[in-house]
FIDOMI-753904 format. One record per residue: x negated, y, z of N, C-alpha, C in turn. Coordinates in steps of 0.1 Angstrom, whole numbers, plus 5000, padded with zeros to 4 digits. Layout:
<nodes>
XYZXYZXYZ
...
</nodes>
This chain:
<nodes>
481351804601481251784586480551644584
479551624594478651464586479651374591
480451354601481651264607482651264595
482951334583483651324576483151234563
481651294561481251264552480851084553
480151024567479950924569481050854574
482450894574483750824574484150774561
484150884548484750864538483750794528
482450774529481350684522481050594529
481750524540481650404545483350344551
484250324540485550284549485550184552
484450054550484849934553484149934571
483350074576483050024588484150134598
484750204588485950274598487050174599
486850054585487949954591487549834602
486449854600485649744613486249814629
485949964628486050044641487449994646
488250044633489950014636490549924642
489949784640489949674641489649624653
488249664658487449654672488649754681
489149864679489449954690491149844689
491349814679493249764680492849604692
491649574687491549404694490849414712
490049524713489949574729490849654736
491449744726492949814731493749714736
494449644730495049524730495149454746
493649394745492749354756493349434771
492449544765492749654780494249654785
494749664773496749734779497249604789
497049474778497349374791496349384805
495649364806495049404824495149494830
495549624822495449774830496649714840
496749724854497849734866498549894861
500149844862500849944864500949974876
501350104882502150154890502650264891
503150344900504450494902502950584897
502350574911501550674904499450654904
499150724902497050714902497150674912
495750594915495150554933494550604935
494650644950494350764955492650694961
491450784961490350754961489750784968
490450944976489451014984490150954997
488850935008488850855016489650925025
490450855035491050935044491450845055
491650825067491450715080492650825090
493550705091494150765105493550665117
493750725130493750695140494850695148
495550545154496650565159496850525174
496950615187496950575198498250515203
498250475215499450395223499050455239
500250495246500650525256501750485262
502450385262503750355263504350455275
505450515273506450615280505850735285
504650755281503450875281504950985272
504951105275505751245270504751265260
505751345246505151385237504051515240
504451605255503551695253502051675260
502451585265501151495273500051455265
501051355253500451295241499451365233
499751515229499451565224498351715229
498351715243496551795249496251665251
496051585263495451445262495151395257
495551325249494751175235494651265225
496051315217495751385204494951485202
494451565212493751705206492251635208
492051545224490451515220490251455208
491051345199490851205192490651375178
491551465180490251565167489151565170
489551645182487851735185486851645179
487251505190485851405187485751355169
486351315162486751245150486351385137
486651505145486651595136484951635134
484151615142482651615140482451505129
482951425119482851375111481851405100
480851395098479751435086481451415071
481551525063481951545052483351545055
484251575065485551575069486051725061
487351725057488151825049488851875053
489751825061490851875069491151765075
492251775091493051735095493951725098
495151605101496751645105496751505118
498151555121497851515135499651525137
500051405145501451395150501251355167
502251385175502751405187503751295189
504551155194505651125201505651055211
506851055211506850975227506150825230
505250845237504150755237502750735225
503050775217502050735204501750885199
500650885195499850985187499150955176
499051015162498750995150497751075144
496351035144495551185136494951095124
494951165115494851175100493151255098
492351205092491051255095491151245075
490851355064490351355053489251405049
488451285039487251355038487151395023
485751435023485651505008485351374997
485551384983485251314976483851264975
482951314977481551244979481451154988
481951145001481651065011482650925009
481350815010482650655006483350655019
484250545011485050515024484550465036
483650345031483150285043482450395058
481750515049481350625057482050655066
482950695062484050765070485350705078
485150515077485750475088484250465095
483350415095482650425109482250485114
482250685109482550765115483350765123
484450785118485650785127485950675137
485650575134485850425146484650465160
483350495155482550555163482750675176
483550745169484150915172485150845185
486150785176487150765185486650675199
486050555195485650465205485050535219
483950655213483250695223484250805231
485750835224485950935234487150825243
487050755242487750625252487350675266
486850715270485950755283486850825286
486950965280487551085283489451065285
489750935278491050965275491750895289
493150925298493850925305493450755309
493750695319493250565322494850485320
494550365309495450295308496250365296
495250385287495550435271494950365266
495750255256495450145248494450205241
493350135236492250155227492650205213
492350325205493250325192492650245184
493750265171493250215160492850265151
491950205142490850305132491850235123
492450325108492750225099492650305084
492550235075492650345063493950415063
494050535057495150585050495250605036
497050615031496950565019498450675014
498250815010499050915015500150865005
499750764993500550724987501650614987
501350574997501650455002502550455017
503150545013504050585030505250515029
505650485017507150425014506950285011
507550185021507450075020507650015005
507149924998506949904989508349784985
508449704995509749594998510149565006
511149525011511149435024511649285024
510749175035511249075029511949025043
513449025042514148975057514448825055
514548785069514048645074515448625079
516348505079517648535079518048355081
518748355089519348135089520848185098
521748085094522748115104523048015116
521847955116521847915130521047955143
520048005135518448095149519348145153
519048215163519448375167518348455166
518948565171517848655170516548695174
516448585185515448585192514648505186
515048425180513648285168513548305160
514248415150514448495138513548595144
512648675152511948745155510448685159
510748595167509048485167509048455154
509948375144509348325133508848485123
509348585121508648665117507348715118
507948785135506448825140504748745140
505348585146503948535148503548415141
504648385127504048315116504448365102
505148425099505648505088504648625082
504548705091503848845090502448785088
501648685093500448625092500048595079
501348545074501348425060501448555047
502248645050502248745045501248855038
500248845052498948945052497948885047
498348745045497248635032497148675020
498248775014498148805003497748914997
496648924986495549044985496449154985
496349274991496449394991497549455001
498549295007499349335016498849415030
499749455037500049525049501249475055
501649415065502849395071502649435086
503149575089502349545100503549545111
505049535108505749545123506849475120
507549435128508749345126510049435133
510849445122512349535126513749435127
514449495138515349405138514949285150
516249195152515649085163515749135179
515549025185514849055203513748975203
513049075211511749035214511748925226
511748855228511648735241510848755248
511648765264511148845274511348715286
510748685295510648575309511448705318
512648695326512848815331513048765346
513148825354513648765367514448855369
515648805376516748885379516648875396
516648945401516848945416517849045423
518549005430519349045441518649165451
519349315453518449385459518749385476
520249315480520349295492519649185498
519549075491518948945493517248955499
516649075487515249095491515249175503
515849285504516049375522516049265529
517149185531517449125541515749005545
515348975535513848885542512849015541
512749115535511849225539510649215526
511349175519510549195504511249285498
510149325485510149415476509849375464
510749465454510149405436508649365434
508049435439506649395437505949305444
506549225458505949135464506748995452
507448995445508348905436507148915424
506848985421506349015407504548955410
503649025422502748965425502648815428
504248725437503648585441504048545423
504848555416504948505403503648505394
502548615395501448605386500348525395
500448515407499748445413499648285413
500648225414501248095411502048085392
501148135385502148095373500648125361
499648085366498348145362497548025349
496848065341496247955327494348055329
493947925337492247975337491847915333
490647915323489347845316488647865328
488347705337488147715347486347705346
485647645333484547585328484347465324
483147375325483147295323481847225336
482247085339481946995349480946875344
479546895346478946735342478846585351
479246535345479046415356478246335347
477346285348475946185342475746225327
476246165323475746215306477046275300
477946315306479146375300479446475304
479846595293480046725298481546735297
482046775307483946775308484146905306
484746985298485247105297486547115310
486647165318487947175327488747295325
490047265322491047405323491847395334
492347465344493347495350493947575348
495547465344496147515337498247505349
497947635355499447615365500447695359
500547715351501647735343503147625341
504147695345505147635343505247605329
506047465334506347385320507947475310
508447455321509847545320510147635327
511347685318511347855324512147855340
513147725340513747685353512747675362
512047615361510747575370510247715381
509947815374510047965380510847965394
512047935394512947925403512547865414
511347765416511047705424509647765430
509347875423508247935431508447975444
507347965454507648035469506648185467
508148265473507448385474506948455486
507348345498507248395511507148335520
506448325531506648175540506348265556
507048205559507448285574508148185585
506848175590506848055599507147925587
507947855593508647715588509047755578
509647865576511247945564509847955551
510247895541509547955529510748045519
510548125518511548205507511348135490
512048115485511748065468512748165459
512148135448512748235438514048235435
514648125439515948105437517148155448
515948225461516448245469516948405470
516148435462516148615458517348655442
517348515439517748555421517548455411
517248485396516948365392516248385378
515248315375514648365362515248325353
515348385338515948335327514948385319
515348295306514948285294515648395285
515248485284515848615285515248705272
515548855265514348915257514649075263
513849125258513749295263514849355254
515049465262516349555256516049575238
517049595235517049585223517049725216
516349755212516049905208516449945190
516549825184517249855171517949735162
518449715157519149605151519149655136
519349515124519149505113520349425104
521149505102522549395090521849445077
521749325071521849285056522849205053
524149305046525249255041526149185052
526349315060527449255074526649195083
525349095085524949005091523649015099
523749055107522449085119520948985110
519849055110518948975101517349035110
516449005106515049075106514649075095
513849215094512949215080511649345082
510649275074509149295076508849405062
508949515068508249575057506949615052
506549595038505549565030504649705024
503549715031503049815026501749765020
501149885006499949825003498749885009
497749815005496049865013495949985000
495150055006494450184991494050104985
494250144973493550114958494650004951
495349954959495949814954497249864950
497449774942498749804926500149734934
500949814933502549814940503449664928
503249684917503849544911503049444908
501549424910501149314912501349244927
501549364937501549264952503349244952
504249284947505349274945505749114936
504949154928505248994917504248894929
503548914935502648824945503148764953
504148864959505148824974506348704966
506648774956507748684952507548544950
506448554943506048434940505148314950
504848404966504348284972505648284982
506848294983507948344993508448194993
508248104981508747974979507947844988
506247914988505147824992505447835010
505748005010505548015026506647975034
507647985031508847935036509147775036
508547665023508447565029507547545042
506347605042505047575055505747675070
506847725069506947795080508247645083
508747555074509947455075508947355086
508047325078507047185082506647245092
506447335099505447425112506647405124
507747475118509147475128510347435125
511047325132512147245129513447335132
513547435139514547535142514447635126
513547605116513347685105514747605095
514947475094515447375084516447475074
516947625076517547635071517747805068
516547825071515547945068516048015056
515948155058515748185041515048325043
514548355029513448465028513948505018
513548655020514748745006513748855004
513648914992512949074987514749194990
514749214998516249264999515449404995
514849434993514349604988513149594978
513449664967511749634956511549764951
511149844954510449934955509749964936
509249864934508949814916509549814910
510949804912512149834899511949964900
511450084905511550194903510150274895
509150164896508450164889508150094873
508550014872508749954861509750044852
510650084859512050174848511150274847
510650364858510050464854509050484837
508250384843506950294832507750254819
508650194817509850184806509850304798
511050374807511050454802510350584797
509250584799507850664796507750574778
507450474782507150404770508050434758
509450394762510350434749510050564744
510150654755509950744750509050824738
507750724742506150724734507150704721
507550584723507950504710509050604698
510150664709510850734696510250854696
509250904697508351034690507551014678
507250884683506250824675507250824657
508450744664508950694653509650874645
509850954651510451054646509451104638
507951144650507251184637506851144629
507151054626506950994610508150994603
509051004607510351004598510151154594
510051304605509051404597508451364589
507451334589506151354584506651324568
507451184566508351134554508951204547
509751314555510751404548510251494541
509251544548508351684543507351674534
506551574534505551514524505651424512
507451304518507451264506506551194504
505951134514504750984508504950914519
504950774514504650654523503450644530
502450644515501450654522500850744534
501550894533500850984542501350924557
502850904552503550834569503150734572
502450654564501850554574500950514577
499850634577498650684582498850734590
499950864593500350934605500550824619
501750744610502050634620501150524626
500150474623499350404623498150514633
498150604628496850674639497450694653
498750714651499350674667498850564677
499450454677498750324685497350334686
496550344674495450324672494450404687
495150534688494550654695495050594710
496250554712496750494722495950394729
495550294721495050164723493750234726
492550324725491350374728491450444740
492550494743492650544758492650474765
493950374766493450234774492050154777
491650174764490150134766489250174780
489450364773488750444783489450384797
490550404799491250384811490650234820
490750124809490450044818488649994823
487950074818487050094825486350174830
487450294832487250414846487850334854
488150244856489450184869490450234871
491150304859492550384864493950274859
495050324860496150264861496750334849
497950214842499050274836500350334848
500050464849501150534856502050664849
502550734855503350804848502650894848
501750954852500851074848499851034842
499350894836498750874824499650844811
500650834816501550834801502050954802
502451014807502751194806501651244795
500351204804499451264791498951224781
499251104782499351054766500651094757
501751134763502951134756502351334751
501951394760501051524752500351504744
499051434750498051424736498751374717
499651264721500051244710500651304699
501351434704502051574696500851634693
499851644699498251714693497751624680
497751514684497351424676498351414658
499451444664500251414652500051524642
499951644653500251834649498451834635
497551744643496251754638496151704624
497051594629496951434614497951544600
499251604609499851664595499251744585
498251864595497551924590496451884580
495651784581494951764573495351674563
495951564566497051504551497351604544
498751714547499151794536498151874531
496551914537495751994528495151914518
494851724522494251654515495751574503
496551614506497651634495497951754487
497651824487497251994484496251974473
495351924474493751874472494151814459
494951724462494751604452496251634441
497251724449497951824433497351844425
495951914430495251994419494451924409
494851814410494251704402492951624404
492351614420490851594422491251414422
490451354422490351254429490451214442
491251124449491551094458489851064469
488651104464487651074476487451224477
487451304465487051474466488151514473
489451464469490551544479490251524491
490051414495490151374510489251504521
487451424508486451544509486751714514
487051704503487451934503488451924514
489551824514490551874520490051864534
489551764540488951744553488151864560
487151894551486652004552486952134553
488052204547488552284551489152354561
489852224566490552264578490152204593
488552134588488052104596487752204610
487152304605486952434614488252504627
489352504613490752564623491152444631
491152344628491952184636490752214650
489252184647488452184655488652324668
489052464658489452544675490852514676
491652514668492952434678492752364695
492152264689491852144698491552204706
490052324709489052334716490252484723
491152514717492152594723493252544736
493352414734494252274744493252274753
491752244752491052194760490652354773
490952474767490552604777491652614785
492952554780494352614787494652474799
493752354799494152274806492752254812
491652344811490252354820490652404833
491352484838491552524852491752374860
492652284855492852184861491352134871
490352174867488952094874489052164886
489552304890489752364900490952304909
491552224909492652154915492252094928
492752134936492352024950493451934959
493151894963493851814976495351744966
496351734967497251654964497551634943
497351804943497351864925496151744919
495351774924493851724918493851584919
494651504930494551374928495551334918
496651414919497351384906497051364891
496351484890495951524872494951514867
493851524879492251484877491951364878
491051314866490951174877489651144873
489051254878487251214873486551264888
485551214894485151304907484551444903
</nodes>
C-alpha cells in the first residue's frame, strides 16, 4: 500500500527511477557475454593418466581405481566418474559448491602426485586439469592447410607454433593436433644383414643413442672468463646417421649403412583429416570454465590474421599458409540467442495489440508496452552483477516472467480504468484502483513463487541449469 501511495505522490522520481534502470539496463545488456548455456561454477578437476599400449583392463585396477581411492579422500568431494582405455585413464573428481576451485585442484594435484609411488613403473605422471562438463564439444576448429607442405610440416607448424599462438588467447584450450604425420628419425634395418655380423635391434638402437647425444656439459674458467661449454654430438643431418659405427671387430667396423639406412621418416599414421576433398590438419578449440563461447570465438577470428602472418616471418615453408574456422560452434549460439529474442519481441508486441483491443486505450497499451523493456532492462542489471550470462535459460525465464508481468499490468489498468468510468479522477482512480487489487495480484505472484520453490532442492546437472544462486 505505502509503495503505491509514494509512487503516485511522487511521479517525477518514478520518472527519475525509469530513466536510471532504461540508462544501466542499457549499460548492462551491452557487456552481459552471451552464450548456449549458464557457467558452470561448481568446481570439478579431472585427472588424466598415460600408459602407452597399457590394456584397458589393466588401466583400470592399476592407475584408475587407485587415482579414486587416493583423489577421492578429497575434503568436500561429491561424487566421482571415471573412464578406462587403451592406455589412458580419466577420473573426474566433483566437489560441492562451498569448496573453491583453487581447493580442490590442490587437493586433487596433491592426491594424485603422492600416489605416483604406488602406480605401475613407467606411468607417465598424470595430469591435474579443470573440468568444464559444459564444455566437452569443441567450440571450433581452426585447420592449417597450404598446397605445398605436406603433411608432415602441416603437423609441426600446428603442433609446435600454432597451438602455442592459439593458447595466447584468454580463455582458449587447444590442446591436440588431428590429422597430419607426426615426424619420426626411423632406422630401417635389414634382419639378415644384422644375423649375419651377430647383432640385434637393440645393439642398433643403443650405439645410435650413444653416439647421437646433446649434453650441457657445464661451464669452464680460464682467468677472468667463465665459458659455459655444451657438447653438442648430434647429427647435423639425418644422412649423417648412416655413418654411425655400430660395431667394431677387430679392423671390420660395422656402420649404419651397413645394416640399413636411416630416413627422415614419421610414425604410422593413425588418422587423417579432408576438408573439402583435401588432406588438412585441424586444432580443436575448447574453452577454460567460466569463459564465454562467442567472445573466444569472435577472439580467434580476429587474431587468425595477426598469427598467421608471425607463423609466415618464423617459417619460410609457411609463404602460402592458410588458417580457417571450418567449424563455429557460435552460429548455434547466436541463432539460438536470436531466436529467443524475437521471440521476447513478438509477445511483447502481441500483448499489446491485446491489451488495445480489449481496453481500447492508447494510453493503457503503452504503459503495458513500455513496462516490458523496462522490467527486462532491471534484470540485466541484476544479471550483470551476479556474473551471469545472456543464455537461453535466462531468456526462457525472462520470456516467463514477462506473461506474469503482463497478466499483472492488465489487471490493474482495467481496475484503474474501471475506477475512472465511475467518474474519479485520474490520481483517485489510479489510487482505489491500485489498491484493490493490490492484495489478489500480490498472492498471484506469491502463488508463481511456491510452484517454482522446489527448484532450490535441484542438484547436480538440474540445479546448475535453473538455479543460479549458491
Amino acid at each position: 500500500m505505502k509503495a503505491i501511495d509514494i509512487s503516485l505522490k511522487n511521479p517525477y522520481l518514478v520518472a527519475v527511477v525509469v530513466l536510471a534502470v532504461f540508462v544501466v539496463g542499457i549499460t548492462a545488456m551491452t557487456r552481459l557475454p552471451a552464450d548456449l548455456l549458464p557457467q558452470f561454477n561448481t568446481p570439478a578437476v579431472q585427472i588424466v593418466t598415460f600408459y602407452p599400449g597399457m590394456p584397458p583392463e589393466v588401466m583400470e585396477s592399476d592407475i584408475m581405481s587407485r587415482l579414486q581411492r587416493w583423489t577421492g579422500q578429497s575434503v568436500g568431494i561429491a561424487h566421482q566418474e571415471a573412464k578406462a582405455m587403451q592406455g589412458v585413464c580419466v577420473v573426474k573428481d566433483f566437489f560441492r559448491d562451498d569448496i573453491s576451485f583453487d581447493t580442490a585442484m590442490s587437493q586433487v594435484t596433491s592426491y594424485a602426485m603422492s600416489d605416483m609411488f604406488y602406480l605401475p613403473p613407467g606411468t607417465i605422471p598424470p595430469m591435474v586439469m579443470p573440468f568444464d562438463p559444459t564444455a566437452s564439444v569443441p567450440l571450433c576448429l581452426v585447420s592449417v592447410s597450404s598446397p605445398t607442405m605436406s603433411e608432415k610440416d602441416l603437423y609441426d607448424v600446428a603442433y609446435k607454433k600454432l597451438r602455442n599462438n592459439l593458447q595466447g588467447i584468454q580463455g582458449v584450450i587447444a590442446p591436440a593436433v588431428y590429422g597430419g604425420k607426426l615426424r619420426r628419425i626411423l632406422a630401417y634395418v635389414d634382419r639378415d644383414k644384422m644375423q649375419a655380423r651377430g647383432l640385434s635391434p637393440m645393439d642398433v638402437v643403443q650405439s645410435l643413442k650413444q653416439q647421437n647425444v646433446l649434453v650441457p656439459t657445464g661451464n669452464a674458467k680460464f682467468g677472468d672468463t667463465d665459458y659455459q661449454v655444451v657438447s653438442n654430438a648430434m647429427e647435423a643431418k639425418v644422412t649423417s646417421l648412416n655413418d654411425v659405427p655400430i660395431k667394431t671387430d677387430g679392423q671390420a667396423v660395422v656402420f649404419m649403412r651397413d645394416l640399413g639406412e636411416v630416413k627422415d621418416s614419421s610414425q604410422i599414421q593413425t588418422n587423417s583429416v579432408r576438408i573439402n576433398g583435401r588432406r588438412q590438419v585441424y586444432i580443436p578449440i575448447y574453452r577454460q570454465p567460466g569463459a564465454n563461447t562467442i567472445s573466444i570465438v569472435n577472439a580467434i577470428k580476429s587474431e587468425l590474421g595477426t598469427i598467421l602472418d608471425r607463423l609466415k616471418e618464423e617459417d619460410e615453408r609457411a609463404k602460402d599458409l592458410a588458417l580457417e574456422v571450418v567449424m563455429d560452434q557460435s552460429t548455434y549460439v547466436r541463432s539460438s540467442i536470436t531466436s529467443l529474442q524475437i521471440a521476447a519481441l513478438l509477445g511483447a508486441a502481441l500483448a499489446g495489440l491485446v491489451v488495445l483491443v480489449f481496453l481500447r486505450s492508447l494510453r493503457s497499451t503503452f504503459v503495458i508496452v513500455l513496462a516490458i523493456p523496462i522490467a527486462i532492462l532491471a534484470t540485466f542489471i541484476g544479471l550483470f552483477y551476479t556474473g551471469d550470462t545472456i543464455n537461453n535459460m535466462t531468456l526462457g525465464g525472462l520470456a516467463l516472467a514477462i506473461g506474469i508481468l503482463v497478466d499483472q499490468s492488465i489487471v490493474v489498468l482495467d481496475n484503474i480504468t474501471r475506477h475512472m468510468r465511475m467518474g474519479k479522477s485520474g490520481f483517485q482512480a489510479a489510487l482505489d484502483g491500485a489498491r484493490e487489487v493490490s492484495m489478489p495480484v500480490f498472492v498471484s505472484t506469491l502463488t508463481f513463487v511456491v510452484v517454482f520453490f522446489p527448484v532450490v532442492f535441484l542438484t547436480w546437472i538440474p540445479r546448475f541449469l535453473l538455479r543460479r544462486w549458491r
